[in-house]
N, C-alpha and C positions, 0 to 999 in steps of 0.2 A: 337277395335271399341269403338266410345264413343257413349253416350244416350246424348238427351234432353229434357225440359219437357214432361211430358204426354200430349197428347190432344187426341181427336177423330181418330182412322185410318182410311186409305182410303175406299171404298165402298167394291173394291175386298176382301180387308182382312177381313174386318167384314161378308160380305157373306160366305165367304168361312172358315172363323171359324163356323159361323152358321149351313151350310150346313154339315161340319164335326164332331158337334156335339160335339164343341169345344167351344161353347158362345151364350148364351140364347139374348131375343131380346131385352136386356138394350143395351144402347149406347158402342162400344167396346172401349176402350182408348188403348193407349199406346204410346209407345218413338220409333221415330225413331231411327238406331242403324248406327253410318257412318262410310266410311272405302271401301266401295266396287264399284267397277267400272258395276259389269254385274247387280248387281237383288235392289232392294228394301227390306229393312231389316229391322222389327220392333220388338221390345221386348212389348209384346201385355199381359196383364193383363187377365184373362181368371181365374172363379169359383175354375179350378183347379190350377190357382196357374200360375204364368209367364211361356210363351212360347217367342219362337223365331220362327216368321212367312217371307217369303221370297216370292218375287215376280220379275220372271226372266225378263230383261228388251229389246225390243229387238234391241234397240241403244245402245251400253257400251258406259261408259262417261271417255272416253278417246280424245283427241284431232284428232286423223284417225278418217275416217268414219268406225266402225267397226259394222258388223251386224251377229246377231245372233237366230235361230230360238226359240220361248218362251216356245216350249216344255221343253225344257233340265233338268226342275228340278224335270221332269216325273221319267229322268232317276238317277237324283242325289238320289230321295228317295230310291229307288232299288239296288243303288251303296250300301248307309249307312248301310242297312237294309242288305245285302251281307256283307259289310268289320263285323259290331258286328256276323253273324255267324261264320265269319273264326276267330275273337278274339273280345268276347264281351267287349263294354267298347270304341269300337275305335272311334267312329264315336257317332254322338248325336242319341237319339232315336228318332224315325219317328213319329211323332202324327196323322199326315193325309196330304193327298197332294190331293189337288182340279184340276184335270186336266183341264176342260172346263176354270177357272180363273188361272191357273198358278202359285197358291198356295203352298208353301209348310210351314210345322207347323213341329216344333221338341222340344225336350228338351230344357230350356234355362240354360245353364251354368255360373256360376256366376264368374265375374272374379277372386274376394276373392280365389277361388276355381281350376282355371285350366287358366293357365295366357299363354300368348300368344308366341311362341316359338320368332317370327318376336322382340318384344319389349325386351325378355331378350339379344337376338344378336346384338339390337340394344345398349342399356348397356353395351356391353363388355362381360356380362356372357354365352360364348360359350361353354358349357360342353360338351365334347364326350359323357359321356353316355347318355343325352339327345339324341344325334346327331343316337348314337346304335341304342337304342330301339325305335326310328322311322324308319330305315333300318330293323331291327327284326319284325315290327309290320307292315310295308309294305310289307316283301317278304313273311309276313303270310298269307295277303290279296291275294298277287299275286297266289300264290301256294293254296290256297283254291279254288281259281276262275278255275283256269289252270285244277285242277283234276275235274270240272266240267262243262264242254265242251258246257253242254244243258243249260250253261246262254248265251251265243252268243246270243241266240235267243231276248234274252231279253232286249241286249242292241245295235238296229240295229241303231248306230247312226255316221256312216261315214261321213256323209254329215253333221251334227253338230260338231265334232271333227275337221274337217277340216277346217271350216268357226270360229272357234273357236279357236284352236290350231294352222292347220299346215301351213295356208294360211296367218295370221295376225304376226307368226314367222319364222317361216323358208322362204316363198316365198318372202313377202314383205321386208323382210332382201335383198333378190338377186334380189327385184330391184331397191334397191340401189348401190347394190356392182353386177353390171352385171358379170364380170369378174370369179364370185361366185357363178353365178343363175343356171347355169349347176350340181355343186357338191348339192348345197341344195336342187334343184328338186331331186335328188339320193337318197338324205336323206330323202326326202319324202316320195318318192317311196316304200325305203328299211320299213320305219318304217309304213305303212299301211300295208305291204305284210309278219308282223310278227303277226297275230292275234290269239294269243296264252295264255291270259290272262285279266281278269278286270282292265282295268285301270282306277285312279282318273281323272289326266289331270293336275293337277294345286296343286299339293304338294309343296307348299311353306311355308315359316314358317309364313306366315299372314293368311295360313289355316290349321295351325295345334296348339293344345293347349296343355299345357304339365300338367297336372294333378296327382295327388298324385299315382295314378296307370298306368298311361305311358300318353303315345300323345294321342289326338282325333284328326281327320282327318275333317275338314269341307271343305264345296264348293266344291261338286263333280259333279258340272252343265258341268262339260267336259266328264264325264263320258265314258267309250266306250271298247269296247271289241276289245282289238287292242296288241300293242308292250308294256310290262311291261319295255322294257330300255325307254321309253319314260319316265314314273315315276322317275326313277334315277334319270337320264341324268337333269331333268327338277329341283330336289331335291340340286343336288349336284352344281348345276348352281350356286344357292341364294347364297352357302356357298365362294363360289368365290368371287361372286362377292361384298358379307359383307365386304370383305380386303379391299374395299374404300371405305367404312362408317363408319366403326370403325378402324384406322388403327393398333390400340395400340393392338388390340385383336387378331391380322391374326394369331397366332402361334394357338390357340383357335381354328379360323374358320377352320385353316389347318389339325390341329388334328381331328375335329369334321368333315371332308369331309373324311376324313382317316378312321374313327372310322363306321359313317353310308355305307360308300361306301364296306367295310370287312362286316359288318353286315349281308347287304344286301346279298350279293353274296353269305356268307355260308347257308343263306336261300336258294338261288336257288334250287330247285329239279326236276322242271318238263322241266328243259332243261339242257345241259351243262352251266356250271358260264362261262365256259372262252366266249362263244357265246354268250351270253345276256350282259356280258365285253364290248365285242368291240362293237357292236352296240351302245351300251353309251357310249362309250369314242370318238366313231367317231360323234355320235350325238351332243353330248356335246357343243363342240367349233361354232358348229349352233346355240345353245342356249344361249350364251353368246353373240355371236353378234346380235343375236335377241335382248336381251335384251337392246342395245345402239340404235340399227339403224332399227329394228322392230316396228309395230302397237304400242306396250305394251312395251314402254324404262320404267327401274326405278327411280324412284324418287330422289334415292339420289346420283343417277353418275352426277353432276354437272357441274364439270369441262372437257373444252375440252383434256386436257394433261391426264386424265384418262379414256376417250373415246377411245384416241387414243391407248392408253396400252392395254384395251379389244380387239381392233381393230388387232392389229398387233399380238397379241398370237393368238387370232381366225383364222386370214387369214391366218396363218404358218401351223396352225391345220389343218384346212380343205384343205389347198394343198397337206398336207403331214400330213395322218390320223397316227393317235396311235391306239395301241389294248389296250391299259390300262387306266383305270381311272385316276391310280396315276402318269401317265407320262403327262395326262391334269395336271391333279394340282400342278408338279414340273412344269412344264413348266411354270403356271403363278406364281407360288412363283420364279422362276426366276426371271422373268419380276421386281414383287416388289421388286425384293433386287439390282435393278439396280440403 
């Protein structure tokens, strides 16, 4: 994310600093911070020192009509404030979150400091152990969550997940691809009726920062007490689909989908690996074509001749499911070595 000058913040944010007892009654300034499709994000100057203030939006500014309810970063503070108990460090520290404004105030991390996973992938610098110790540092979150059953309660947000997540990707996928809208409803299905752990929602590497002591985890506005292979499946997706952004680097993205995807799964303990496997390896190829022919395509698949290359691994996939992660990702290292 980049900044811009300072000026005045908006009304909410200034109140809602104020009421959190986070900014006395001088004018509040600060920079807006850009880069995000769902909330409002400014690096706000504050007595104690720079914060990072967020305000959920509830149009995302994507080209669909995509809607979303402005609760959600009720639940992303509760997610953060969970992921540092299961391993402190992971996620930024919660300052205050103003429910009635939609408010949320955390730590501001300086880039100098914890640089963006998304910007080095874009570089070419794909490190496996980066790639690890975000698999390690996720299936710590998931498995802290999992042995503590009495957060369900905490995070009752199906109807946001859905209108967020499952509706904007996977449905809107099959109805484009009719022929598909059968298997990805399944896929729906399957991954609401797993609610066995805390999930983020949106582990991407534009929300994850890699810092001298491992990743931090931002944007947990998906937040939901649902299917941890969703987190995977949604994880391992980006590292695919890096192979056509940077092509020089795919041996990198491929190792480092190898390296997070092993990580992950020797984490596993509150289920069998091989069963939280297949669910994201069948999920997966949903996720990929979501991301050409879904609400939320990427930015940098440009070309229609590499539309069409997602297109056709995905449809094979989802005709004819794998149980393995890494028979997704031979499969599209096929593809590219055609």
């Amino acid at each position: 994310m980049s900044t811009a000058s300072e000026t005045e913040v908006p009304a909410e944010f200034a109140q809602a600093l104020r009421e959190l007892g986070l900014a006395g009654a001088d004018t509040v300034v600060g920079a807006p911070l850009t880069g995000g499709v769902s909330s409002d994000i400014w690096l706000i100057q504050t007595p104690q020192g720079p914060v990072c203030a967020k305000r959920a939006l509830a149009k995302l500014r994507v080209a669909a009509d995509w809607r979303a309810p402005i609760e959600r970063n009720r639940y992303e503070a509760r997610w953060m404030r969970i992921a540092n108990e299961a391993h402190a460090g992971c996620a930024p520290r919660v300052l205050g979150q103003h429910p009635a404004l939609g408010v949320l105030v955390m730590d501001y991390l300086p880039p100098a400091e914890y640089g963006l996973w998304k910007h080095r992938l874009r570089a070419g610098h794909a490190d496996p152990a980066d790639a690890a110790e975000v698999g390690r540092v996720l299936g710590r979150i998931h498995g802290y969550s999992a042995r503590r059953p009495d957060l369900a309660a905490e995070f009752d947000t199906d109807t946001i997940f859905f209108d967020i997540r499952l509706e904007p990707y996977l449905l809107a996928t099959g109805r484009k691809h009719p022929y598909l809208a059968s298997r990805l409803e399944h896929l729906v299905d399957i991954t609401r009726s797993h609610g066995v752990a805390l999930v983020h929602g949106d582990v991407s590497p534009k929300n994850i920062l890699i810092g001298a002591d491992g990743p931090v985890f931002l944007d947990a506005e998906c937040a939901w007490w649902g299917d941890p292979a969703f987190d995977i499946a949604f994880c391992l997706n980006h590292l695919l689909l890096k192979c056509l952004w940077t092509p020089a680097a795919k041996p990198g993205f491929l190792a480092s989908f190898d390296a997070l995807a092993e990580a992950y799964l020797q984490a596993v303990d509150w289920e069998p690996s091989i069963a939280l496997e297949q669910r994201a390896a069948a999920l997966l190829p949903g996720l990929f074509l979501a991301r050409i022919d879904g609400k939320s395509p990427v930015e940098y698949v440009t070309e229609d001749a590499q539309r069409e290359q997602v297109r056709r691994v995905a449809r094979e996939l989802l005709k004819q499911p794998v149980t393995s992660l890494r028979s997704v990702r031979s499969r599209w290292a096929e593809e590219l070595g055609r």
